[in-house]
N, C-alpha and C positions, 0 to 999 in steps of 0.2 A: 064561914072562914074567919079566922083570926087573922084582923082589919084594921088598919085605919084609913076613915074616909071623912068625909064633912070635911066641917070644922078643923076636926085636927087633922087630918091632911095638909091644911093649907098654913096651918100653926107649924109641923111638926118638917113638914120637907124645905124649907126657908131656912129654918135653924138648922137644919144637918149643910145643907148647900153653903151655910156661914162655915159653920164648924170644918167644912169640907177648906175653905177659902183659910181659914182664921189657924185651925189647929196642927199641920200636918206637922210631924217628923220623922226625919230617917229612918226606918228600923227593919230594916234587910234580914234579920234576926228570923222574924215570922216566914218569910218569906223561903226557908230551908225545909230539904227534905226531911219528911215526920213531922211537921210543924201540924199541931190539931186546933181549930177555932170551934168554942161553940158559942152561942148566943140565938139573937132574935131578927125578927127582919117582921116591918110594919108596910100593906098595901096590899096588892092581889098580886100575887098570893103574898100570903104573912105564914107564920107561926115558928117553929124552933132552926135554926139551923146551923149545919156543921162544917168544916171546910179544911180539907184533908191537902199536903201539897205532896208530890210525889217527885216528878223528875224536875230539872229545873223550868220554873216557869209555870208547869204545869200543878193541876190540883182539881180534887176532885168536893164539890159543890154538893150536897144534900140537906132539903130542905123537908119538913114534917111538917104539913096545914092540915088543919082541921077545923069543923064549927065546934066544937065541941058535943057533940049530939048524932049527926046523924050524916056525917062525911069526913072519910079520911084521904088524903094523898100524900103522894112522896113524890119529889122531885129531883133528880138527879141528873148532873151535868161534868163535865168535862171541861172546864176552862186553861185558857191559856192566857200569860197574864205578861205584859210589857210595860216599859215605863215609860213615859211623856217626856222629853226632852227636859231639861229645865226645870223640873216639877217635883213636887214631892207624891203626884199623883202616879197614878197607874190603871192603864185600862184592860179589861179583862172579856173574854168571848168564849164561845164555843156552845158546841150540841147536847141535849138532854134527851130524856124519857121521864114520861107520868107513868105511874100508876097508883091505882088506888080503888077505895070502894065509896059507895053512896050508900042511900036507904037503909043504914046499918041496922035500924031497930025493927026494921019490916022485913022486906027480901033487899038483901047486900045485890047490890049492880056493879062491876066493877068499872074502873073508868083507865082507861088506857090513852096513850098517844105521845108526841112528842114535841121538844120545844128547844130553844134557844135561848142564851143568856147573854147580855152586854153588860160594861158596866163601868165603874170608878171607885176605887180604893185608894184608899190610905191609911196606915199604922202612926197610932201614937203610943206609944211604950208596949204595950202589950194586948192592946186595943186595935181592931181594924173598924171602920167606918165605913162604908161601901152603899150606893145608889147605880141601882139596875132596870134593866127594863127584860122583860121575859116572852116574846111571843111562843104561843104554845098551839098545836094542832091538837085538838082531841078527837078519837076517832072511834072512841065508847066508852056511852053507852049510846049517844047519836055524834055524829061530827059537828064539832064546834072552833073554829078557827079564835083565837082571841089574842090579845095582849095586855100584860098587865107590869106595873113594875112596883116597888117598893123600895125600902131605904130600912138599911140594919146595921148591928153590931154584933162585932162575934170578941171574944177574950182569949189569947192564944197564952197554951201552960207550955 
């Protein structure tokens, strides 16, 4: 998977938590229907993601991980997103689905199942900044219960 752990885990989520505290502004703007984000997100799971908002409040999450070799997944979720009182933060929920394949270069496995997303956001100009946490059931190609979270950015046109 496209990761960060060690070292930079422990470098890289202090300074978005700053940045979380330090940078936020206004901008409701992103936050409109058709508004499209894409960017990255670093942890378990990492790799490309997108972030689509439809009705109000609501928006739809898809994230693309992969090792670059020999597994692929999608993540897909359903959130619903409120603001904090006093804040320029905002917290965000809601249910997903995995799918995907393994062993790509041998015999492809697919991997199936489903999962959840929490989280915290906030926009600076056209920038979202966002730390989540994601528990996910997978249910193939054995069952594996897990949770993982990361910390991303996406750029909204």
């Amino acid at each position: 998977m496209v990761s960060l752990s060690g070292r930079g885990a422990c470098v890289g989520i202090p300074v978005l938590v700053l940045l979380l505290i330090a940078w936020p502004t206004d901008a409701i703007a992103q936050r409109q229907i058709g508004a499209l984000g894409v960017g990255g997100q670093a942890g378990l799971p990492g790799g490309a993601s997108v972030k689509l908002y439809r009705e109000d409040s609501i928006a739809y999450d898809l994230l693309v991980s992969t090792d670059l070799d020999d597994r692929a997944v999608l993540y897909l979720h359903r959130v619903w997103e409120q603001p904090i009182p006093e804040s320029p933060l905002w917290i965000y929920f809601g249910p997903g689905l995995i799918g995907g394949a393994e062993q790509l270069t041998t015999e492809p496995a697919p991997i199936l199942g489903v999962s959840s997303i929490g989280g915290l956001n906030f926009y600076a100009e056209h920038f979202e900044v966002f730390l989540q946490i994601i528990p996910r059931f997978q249910v193939q190609p054995d069952v594996k219960p897990r949770i993982g979270g990361s910390v991303g950015l996406r750029y909204y046109f």
